[in-house]
C-alpha positions in Angstrom: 101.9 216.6 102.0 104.6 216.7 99.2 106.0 214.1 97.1 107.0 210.8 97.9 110.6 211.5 100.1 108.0 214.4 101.8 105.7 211.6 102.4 108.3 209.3 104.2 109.4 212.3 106.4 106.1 212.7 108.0 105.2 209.2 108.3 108.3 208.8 109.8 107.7 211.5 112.8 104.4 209.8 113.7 105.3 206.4 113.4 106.8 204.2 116.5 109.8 203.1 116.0 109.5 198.9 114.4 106.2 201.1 113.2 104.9 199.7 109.9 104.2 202.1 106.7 102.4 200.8 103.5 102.8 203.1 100.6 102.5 202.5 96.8 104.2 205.6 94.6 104.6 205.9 91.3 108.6 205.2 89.3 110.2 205.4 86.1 111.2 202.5 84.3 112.8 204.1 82.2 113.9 208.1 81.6 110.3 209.6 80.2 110.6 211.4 76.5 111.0 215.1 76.7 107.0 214.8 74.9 105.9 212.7 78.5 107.2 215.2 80.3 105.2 218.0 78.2 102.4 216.1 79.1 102.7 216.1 82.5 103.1 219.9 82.4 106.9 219.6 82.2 107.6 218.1 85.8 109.5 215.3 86.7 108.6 214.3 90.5 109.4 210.6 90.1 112.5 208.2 90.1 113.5 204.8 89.3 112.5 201.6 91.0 116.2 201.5 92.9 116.1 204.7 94.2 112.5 205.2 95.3 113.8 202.2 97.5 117.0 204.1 98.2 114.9 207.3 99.8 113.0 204.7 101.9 116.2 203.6 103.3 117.5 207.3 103.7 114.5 208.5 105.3 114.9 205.3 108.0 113.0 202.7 106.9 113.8 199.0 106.4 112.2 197.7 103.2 110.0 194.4 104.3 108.1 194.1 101.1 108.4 195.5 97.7 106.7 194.8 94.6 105.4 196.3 91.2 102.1 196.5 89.9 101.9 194.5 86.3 101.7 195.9 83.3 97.7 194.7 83.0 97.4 196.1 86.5 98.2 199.7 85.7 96.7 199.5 82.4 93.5 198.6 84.1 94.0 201.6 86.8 94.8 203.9 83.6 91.7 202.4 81.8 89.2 203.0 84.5 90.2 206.9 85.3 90.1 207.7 81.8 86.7 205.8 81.6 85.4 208.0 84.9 86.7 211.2 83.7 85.5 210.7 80.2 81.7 209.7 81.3 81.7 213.3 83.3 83.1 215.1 81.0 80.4 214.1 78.7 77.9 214.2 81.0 78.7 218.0 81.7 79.4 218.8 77.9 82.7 219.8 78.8 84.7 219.7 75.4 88.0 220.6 76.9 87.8 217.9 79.6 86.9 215.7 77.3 89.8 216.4 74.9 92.8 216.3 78.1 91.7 213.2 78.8 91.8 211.7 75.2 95.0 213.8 75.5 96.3 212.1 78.4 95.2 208.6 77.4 96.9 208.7 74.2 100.3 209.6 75.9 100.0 206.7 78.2 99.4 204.6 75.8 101.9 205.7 73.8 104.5 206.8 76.2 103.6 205.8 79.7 102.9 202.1 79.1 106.5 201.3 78.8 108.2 204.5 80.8 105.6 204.3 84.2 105.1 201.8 86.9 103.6 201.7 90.2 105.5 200.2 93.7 103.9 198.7 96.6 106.6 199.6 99.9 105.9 197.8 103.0 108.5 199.6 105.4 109.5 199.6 108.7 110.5 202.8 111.0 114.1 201.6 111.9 114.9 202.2 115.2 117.6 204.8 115.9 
């Protein structure tokens, strides 16, 4: 489906108009280090808080509800997907797995912690 303005787009031509849209999406609160960014294979697909909410108005939606997971929140969600992918990586012997994932844990820790955040969008299809 695309990113998260992609996303918008097709909810938007199924929806009703006064048609309700949940969606959670991922933002920057803060620019991500050039090493982040290496992490993530060199892409940048997200935004900032503001303008996440900014594309949800431009793709015509009314915002009726947004909020931000806490830090403990994401760190728990972080936590747990390195846990899963760890325990089958090990389970499969899979060395390489098993050292992207230590890879990827480490730069949350030490980059994504304070540069990523998650946002929970309850919008409404405006009516045109």
């Amino acid at each position: 489906m695309g990113g998260y303005r992609q996303t918008l787009q097709y909810c938007s031509d199924v929806l009703s108009d006064a048609g309700r849209l949940l969606v959670g999406t991922i933002f920057w609160k803060k620019e991500p280090t050039a090493q982040y960014l290496e992490l993530m294979a060199g892409e940048n697909p997200h935004v900032d808080y503001l303008t996440t909410v900014d594309i949800a108005i431009e793709e015509g939606f009314i915002p009726l509800y947004l909020c931000r997971s806490s830090e403990d929140e994401w760190d728990d969600f972080e936590g747990r997907h390195a846990y899963k992918r760890y325990l089958a990586a090990m389970q499969s012997d899979d060395q390489i797995a098993f050292k992207r994932i230590h890879e990827w844990q480490r730069g949350y820790l030490k980059w994504g912690h304070q540069t990523m955040g998650f946002g929970f969008f309850l919008l409404e299809k405006h009516a045109h």
